[in-house]
N, C-alpha and C positions, 0 to 999 in steps of 0.2 A: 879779324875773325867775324862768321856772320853772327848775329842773334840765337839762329837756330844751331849752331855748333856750341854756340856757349850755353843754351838751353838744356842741349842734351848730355853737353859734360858735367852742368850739373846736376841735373837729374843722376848719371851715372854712377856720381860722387856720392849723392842722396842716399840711392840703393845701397851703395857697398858697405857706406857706414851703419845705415839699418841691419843690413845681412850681419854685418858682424856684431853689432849688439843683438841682436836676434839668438844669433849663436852662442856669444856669449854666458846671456840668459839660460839657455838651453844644457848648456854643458856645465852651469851651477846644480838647474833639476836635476840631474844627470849624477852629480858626485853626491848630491844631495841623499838622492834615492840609494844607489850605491853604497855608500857610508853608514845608511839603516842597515841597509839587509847585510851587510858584512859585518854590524858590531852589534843588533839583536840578534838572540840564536832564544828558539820556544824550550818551553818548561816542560820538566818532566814532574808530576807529582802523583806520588799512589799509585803510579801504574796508567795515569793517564800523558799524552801529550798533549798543549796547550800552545796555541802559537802568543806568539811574544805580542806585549803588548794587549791583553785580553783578557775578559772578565769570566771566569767559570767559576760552576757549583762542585763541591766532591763530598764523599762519605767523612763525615770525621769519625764518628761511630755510629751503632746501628740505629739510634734514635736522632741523631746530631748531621746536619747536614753544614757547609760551610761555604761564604761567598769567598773566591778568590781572585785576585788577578796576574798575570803572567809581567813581572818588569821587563823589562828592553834584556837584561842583563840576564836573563834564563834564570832568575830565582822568584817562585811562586811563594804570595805571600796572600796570606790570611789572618785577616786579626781577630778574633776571638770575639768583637763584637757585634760581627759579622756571621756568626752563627746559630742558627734557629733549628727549633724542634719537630721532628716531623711524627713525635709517637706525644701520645693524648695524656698518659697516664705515666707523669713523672712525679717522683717525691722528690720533696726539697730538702736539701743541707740544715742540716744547725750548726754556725758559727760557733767552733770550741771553745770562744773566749765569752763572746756575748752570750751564747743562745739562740742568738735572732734565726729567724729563718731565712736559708737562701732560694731564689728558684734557681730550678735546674740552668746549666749553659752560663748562668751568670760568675761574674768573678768575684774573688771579694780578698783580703790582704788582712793581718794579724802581724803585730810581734811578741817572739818566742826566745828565749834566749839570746838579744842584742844580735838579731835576724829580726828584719821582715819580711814577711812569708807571703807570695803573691799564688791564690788557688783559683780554681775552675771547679764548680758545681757539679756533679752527671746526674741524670737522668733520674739513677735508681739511688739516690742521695748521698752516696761516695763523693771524695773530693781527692783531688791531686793539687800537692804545692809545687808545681818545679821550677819556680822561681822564688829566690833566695840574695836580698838585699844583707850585707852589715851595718849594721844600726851605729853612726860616727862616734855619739859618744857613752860608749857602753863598756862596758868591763866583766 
């Protein structure tokens, strides 16, 4: 065989193996991308939609605005600490147990009958507990 036949057989060979690692690569991007957009689906929260994976603001209440983000799994989360004030003129909480004062938006926790009690501040200096630990060894 000449030189130049063997040249261009492998050259031929060259390409084909490229081609197909080429491809290969390609049809991983391929399942890759795929596999996103078929197992994210976007959040629906308050009346807003949110695409999946992404950071939004929304109303908590009419003083209270809240940073959220959208997970992969369509469930919009916001953590409380993440929450800031957009009105000037809030009163603060007094801690039923201490006294102390709270500002608004912030949280703060007590125990009350073998419960620990996890609250949020408002604005006009009301508090909500809706979260409620059993205290281990209480009676």
């Amino acid at each position: 065989m000449s030189a130049l036949f063997l040249s261009l057989l492998m050259l031929f060979v060259c390409m084909w193996v490229f081609f197909h690692q080429v491809l290969r690569c390609l049809m991983t991007m391929l399942t890759i991308v795929v596999a996103t957009q078929t197992t994210c689906r976007n959040c629906s929260y308050k009346g807003g939609n949110y695409l999946y994976l992404s950071s939004f603001e929304a109303e908590f209440d009419e003083c209270t605005r809240e940073v959220c983000y959208c997970k992969c799994n369509g469930t919009a989360v916001c953590p409380p600490e993440r929450r800031y004030s957009i009105c000037t003129n809030c009163v603060k909480c007094t801690h039923p147990i201490t006294g102390q004062l709270i500002n608004a938006y912030s949280t703060f926790s007590f125990e009350n009958h073998c419960f620990r009690l996890s609250c949020l501040c408002y604005c006009d200096g009301t508090y909500v507990c809706p979260g409620a630990t059993k205290l281990v060894d209480c009676d």
